[in-house]
C-alpha positions in Angstrom: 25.4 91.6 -31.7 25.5 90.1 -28.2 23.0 90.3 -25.2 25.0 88.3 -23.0 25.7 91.2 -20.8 22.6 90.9 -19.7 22.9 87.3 -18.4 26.8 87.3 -17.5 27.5 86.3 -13.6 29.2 89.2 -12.1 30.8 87.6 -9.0 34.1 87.8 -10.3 34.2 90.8 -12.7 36.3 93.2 -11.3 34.8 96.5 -9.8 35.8 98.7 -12.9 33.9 96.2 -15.3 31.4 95.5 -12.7 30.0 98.9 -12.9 30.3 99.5 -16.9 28.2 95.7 -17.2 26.0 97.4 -14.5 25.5 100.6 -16.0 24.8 98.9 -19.2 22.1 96.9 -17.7 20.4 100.2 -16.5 21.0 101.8 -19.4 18.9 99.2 -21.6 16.3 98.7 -18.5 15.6 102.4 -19.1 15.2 102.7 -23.0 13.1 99.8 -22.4 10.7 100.8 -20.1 10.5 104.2 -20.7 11.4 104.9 -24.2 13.9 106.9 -26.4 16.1 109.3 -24.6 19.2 111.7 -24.9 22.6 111.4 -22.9 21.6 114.2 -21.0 18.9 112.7 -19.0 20.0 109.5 -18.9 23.1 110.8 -17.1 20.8 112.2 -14.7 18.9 109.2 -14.1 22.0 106.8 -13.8 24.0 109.7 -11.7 26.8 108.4 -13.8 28.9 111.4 -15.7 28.1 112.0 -19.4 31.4 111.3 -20.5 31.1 107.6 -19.2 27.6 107.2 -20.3 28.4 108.6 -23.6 31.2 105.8 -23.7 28.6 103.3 -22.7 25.9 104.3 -25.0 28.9 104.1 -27.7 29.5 100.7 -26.9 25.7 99.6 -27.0 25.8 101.0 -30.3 28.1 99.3 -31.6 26.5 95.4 -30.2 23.5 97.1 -31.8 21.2 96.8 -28.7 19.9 100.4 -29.0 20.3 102.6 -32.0 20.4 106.3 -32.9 17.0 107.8 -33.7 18.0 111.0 -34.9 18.1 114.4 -33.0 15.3 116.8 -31.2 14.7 120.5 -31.1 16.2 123.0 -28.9 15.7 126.4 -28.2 19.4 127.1 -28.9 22.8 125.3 -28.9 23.4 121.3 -30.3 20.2 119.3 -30.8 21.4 116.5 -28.6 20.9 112.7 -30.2 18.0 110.9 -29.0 18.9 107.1 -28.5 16.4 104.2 -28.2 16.0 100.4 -28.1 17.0 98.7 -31.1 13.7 96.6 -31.8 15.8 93.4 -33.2 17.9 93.3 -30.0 15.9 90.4 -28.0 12.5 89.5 -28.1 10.1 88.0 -25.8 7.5 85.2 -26.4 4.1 84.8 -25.1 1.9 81.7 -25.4 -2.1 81.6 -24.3 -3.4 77.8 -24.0 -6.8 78.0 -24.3 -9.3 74.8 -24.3 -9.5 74.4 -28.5 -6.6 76.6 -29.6 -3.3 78.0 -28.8 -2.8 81.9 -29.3 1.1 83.0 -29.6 3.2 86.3 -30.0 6.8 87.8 -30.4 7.2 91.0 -29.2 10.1 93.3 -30.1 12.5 94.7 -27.6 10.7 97.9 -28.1 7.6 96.6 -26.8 5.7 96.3 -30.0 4.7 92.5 -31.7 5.9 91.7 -34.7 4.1 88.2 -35.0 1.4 86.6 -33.9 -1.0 83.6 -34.6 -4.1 83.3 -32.9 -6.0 79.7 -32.9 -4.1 76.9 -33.6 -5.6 73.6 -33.2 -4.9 72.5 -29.7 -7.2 70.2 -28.0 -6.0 71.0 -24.0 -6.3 67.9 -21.8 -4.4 66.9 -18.5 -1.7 64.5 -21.2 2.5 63.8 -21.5 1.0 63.8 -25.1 -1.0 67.1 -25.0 2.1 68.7 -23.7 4.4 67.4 -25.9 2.1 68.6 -28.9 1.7 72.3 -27.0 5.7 72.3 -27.1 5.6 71.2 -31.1 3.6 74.2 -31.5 5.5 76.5 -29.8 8.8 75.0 -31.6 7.3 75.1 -35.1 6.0 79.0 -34.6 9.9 80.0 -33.7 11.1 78.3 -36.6 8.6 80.2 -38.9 9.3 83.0 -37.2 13.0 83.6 -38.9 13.9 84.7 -35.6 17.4 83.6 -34.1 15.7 81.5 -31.0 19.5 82.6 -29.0 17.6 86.2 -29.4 14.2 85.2 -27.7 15.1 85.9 -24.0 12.1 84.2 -22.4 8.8 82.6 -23.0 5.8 83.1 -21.4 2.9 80.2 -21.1 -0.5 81.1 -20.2 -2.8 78.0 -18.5 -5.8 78.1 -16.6 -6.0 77.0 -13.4 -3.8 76.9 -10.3 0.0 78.1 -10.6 2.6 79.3 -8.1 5.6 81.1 -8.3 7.9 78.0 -8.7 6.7 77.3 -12.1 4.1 74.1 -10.9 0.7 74.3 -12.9 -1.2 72.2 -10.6 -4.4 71.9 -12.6 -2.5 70.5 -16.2 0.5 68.8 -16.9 1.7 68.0 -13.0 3.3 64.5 -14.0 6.7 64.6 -11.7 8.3 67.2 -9.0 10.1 68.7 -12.1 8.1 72.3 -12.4 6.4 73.0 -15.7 8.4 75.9 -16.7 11.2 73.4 -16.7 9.9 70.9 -18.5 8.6 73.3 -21.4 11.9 75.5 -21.3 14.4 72.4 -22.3 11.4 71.6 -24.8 11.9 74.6 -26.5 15.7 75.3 -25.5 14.3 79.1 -24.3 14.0 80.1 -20.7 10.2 79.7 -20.0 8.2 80.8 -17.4 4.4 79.6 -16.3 1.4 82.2 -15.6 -2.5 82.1 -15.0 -4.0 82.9 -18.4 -6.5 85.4 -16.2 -3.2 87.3 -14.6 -1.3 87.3 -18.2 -4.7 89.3 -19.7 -5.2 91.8 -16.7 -1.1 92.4 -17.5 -1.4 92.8 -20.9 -4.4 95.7 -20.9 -2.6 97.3 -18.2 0.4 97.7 -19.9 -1.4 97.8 -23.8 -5.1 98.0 -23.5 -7.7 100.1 -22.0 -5.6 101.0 -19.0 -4.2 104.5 -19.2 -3.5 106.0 -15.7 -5.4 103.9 -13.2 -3.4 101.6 -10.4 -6.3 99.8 -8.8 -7.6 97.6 -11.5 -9.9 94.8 -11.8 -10.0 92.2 -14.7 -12.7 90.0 -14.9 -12.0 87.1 -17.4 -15.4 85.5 -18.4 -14.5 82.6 -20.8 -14.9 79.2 -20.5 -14.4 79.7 -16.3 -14.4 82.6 -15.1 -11.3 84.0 -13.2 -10.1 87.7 -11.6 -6.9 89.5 -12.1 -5.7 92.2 -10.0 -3.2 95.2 -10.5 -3.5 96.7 -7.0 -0.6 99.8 -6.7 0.3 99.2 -10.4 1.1 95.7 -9.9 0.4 92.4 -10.7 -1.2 90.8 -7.1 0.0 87.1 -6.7 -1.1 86.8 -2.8 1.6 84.4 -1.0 2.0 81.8 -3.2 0.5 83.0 -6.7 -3.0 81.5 -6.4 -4.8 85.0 -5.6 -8.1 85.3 -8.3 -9.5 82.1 -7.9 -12.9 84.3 -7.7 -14.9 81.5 -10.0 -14.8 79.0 -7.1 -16.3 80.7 -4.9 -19.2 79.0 -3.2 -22.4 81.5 -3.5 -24.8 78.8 -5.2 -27.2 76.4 -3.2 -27.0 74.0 -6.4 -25.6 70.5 -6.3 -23.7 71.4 -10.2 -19.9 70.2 -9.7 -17.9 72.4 -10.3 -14.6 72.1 -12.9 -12.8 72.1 -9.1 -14.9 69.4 -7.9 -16.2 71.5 -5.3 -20.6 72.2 -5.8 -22.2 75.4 -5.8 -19.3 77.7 -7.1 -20.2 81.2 -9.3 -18.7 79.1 -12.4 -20.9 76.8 -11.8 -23.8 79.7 -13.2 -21.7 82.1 -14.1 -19.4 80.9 -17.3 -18.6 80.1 -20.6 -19.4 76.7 -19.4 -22.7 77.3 -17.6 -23.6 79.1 -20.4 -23.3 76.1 -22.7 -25.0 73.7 -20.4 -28.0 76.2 -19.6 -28.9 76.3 -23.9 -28.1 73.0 -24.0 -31.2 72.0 -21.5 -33.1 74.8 -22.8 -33.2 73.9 -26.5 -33.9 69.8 -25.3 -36.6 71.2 -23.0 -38.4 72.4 -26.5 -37.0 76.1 -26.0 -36.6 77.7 -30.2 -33.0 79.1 -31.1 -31.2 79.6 -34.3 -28.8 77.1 -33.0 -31.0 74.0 -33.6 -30.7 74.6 -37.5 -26.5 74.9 -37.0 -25.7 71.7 -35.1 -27.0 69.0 -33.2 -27.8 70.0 -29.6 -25.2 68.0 -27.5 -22.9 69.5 -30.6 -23.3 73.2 -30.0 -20.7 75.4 -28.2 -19.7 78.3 -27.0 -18.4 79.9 -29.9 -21.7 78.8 -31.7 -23.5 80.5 -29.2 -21.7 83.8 -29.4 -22.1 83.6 -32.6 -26.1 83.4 -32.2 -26.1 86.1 -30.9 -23.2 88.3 -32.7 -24.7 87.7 -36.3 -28.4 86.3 -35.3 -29.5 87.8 -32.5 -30.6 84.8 -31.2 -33.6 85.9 -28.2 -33.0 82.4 -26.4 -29.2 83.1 -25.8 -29.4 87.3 -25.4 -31.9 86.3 -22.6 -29.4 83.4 -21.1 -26.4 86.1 -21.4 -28.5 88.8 -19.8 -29.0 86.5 -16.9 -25.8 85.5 -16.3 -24.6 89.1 -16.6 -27.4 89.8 -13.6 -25.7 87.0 -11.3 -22.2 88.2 -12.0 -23.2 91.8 -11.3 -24.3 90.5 -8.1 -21.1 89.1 -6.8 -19.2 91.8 -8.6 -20.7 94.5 -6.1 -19.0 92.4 -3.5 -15.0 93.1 -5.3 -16.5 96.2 -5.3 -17.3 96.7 -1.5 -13.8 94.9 -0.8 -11.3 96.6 -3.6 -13.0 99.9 -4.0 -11.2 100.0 -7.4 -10.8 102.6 -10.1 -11.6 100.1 -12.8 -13.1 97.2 -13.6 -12.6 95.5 -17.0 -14.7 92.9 -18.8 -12.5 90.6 -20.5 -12.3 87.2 -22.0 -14.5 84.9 -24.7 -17.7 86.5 -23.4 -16.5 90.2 -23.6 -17.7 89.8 -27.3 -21.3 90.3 -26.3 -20.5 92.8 -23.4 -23.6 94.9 -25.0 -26.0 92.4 -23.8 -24.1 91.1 -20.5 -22.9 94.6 -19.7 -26.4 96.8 -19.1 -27.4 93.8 -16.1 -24.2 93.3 -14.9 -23.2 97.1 -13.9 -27.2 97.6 -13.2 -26.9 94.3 -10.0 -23.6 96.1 -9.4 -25.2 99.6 -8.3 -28.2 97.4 -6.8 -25.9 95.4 -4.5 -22.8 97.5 -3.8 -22.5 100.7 -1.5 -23.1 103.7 -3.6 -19.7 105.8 -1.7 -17.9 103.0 -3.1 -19.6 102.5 -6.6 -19.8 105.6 -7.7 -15.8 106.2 -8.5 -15.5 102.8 -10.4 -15.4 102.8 -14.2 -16.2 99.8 -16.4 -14.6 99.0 -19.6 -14.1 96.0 -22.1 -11.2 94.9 -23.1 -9.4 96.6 -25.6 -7.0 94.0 -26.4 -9.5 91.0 -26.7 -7.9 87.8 -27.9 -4.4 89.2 -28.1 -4.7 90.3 -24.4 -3.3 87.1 -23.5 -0.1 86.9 -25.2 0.8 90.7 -24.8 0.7 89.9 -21.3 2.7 87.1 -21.6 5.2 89.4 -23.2 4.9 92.0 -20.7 5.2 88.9 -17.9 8.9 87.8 -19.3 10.2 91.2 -20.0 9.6 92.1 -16.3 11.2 89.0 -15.3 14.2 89.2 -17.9 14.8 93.3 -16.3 14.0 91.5 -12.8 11.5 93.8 -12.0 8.5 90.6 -11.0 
């Protein structure tokens, strides 16, 4: 089986081969995207003749990049043959760096994953050794995979922070005017390409999770930060140079906290995973009571203790902490409200595991502050895809870029 069709330089094919190679690519775009399909309609979606695409479905056969899934009903005459994508044709691979942990997934050609492994060890800091230790990672999960790594057509790595279109992350791993996606892709000999963890998630739920027919979408990515993807038309909104979302540095507080940005008085800087963990913190050394104190130390407690509190204690200090922090982002969520007027808005991220408690507040501030012609369309859900949203996106992210769709 070969894919290199896909990849092949055209300039000097000539115009009968040009067109089979194009038709080809079109061809597996289609089956891709859109699913299984008989010769039929995919000769009137090409405009090419049956014969030739029944010779160029023949020939895609036989490299084994789509296959033959059998026939369909009709109310008379030949049940035509329905083809679709072989799933072992290519795959694509999506990596979510998170602060502790990496998260990482293979997805078929058909769309669907076949592997993934959420939370390996991975202690994220702004290191040459950091990096190299991400790229062992990635390296090691391939080779476990059993997966040909000529077959994995892209890579996808999810970072927080500020990234633009060139591939530069410029909030980890800037070390030389070389751009990121480089570096990593001759790290792990696959054609890589760097995303915001925040856009990667909204992706991955609008292609996978609780996204069924909208176009205007919000994702709201409350973690450690807190960040904002946007699907506005039924895509991804990068702004000029890829930095749009950068809603958690947003100066709306009159506190003198420094921000992760350096900057004081941004919404992360109340409004977080973060904020979270510094406001218990101060609370329980101020005498507050919490089930945390018998778990850990208090400069040792973190944010997954603190879910956890709450998840399997019901902890009273934290539920009233998460409450309050669901009441300020409501607040500033009626004003993506007012500006976006969008059909949905999803709650995503670490925090999205105790959306019962931060939810109630949030969409209460959101009615309170927001204009009521524009409110009253929105709907709010959590994520569906929760951890994994991530690294579906990821997926999503390089087979749009491998079909040059992005």
């Amino acid at each position: 089986m070969s894919i290199s069709f896909l990849y092949n330089n055209t300039e000097d094919l000539a115009l009968s081969a040009l067109k089979s190679l194009n038709l080809k690519k079109r061809l597996v775009k289609g089956l891709a995207y859109s699913g299984e399909n008989t010769i039929p309609n995919l000769s009137k979606e090409t405009g090419y003749s049956i014969p030739t695409v029944t010779k160029i479905v023949g020939d895609l056969l036989e490299e084994h990049i789509i296959q033959d899934c059998g026939k369909i009903d009709t109310s008379g005459g030949r049940r035509p043959s329905v083809y679709g994508i072989n799933p072992d044709a290519f795959y694509y691979l999506g990596v979510e760096v998170k602060r502790r942990a990496v998260n990482i997934g293979l997805q078929g050609a058909d769309n669907k994953n076949i592997k993934t492994v959420e939370n390996i060890p991975f202690l994220l800091e702004n290191t040459q050794e950091a990096l190299s230790c991400l790229c062992d990672i990635i390296n090691i999960f391939i080779d476990d995979s059993g997966i040909d790594r000529i077959k994995i057509v892209g890579a996808c790595v999810n970072l927080t922070g500020r990234i633009n279109k060139d591939g530069f992350s410029f909030s980890y791993f800037c070390f030389g005017e070389t751009p990121l996606s480089a570096v990593i892709g001759s790290k792990i000999r696959i054609r890589t390409y760097i995303e915001n963890d925040t856009r990667a998630m909204t992706y991955g739920e609008y292609n996978d999770g609780v996204v069924k027919n909208e176009q205007d979408v919000l994702f709201i990515n409350i973690s450690w930060g807190i960040g904002l993807g946007i699907v506005a038309g039924g895509r991804l909104y990068y702004g000029k140079s890829g930095y749009s979302g950068e809603f958690g540095h947003t100066p709306v507080f009159g506190n003198d906290i420094i921000c992760q940005c350096g900057k004081k008085g941004c919404l992360e800087t109340e409004v977080s995973g973060w904020a979270l963990e510094r406001n218990i913190r101060e609370k329980l050394t101020n005498g507050a009571t919490s089930v945390l104190t018998s778990l850990k130390e208090t400069e040792g407690i973190t944010l997954e203790d603190i879910i956890c509190a709450v998840r399997e204690h019901e902890d009273v200090l934290v539920i009233e902490a998460i409450e309050e922090i669901g009441e300020k982002l409501g607040r500033y969520l009626a004003l993506l409200v007012n500006i976006f007027n969008p059909e949905l808005m999803i709650i995503g991220g670490t925090l999205a595991a105790v959306s019962d408690y931060m939810q109630l507040p949030m969409q209460t501030a959101i009615k309170r502050h927001s204009l009521n012609i524009v409110n009253q369309d929105v709907k709010f859900k959590t994520s569906a895809l929760g951890s994994k949203a991530g690294i579906v996106g990821a997926c999503y992210i390089v087979r749009d870029y491998f079909f040059n769709v992005m």
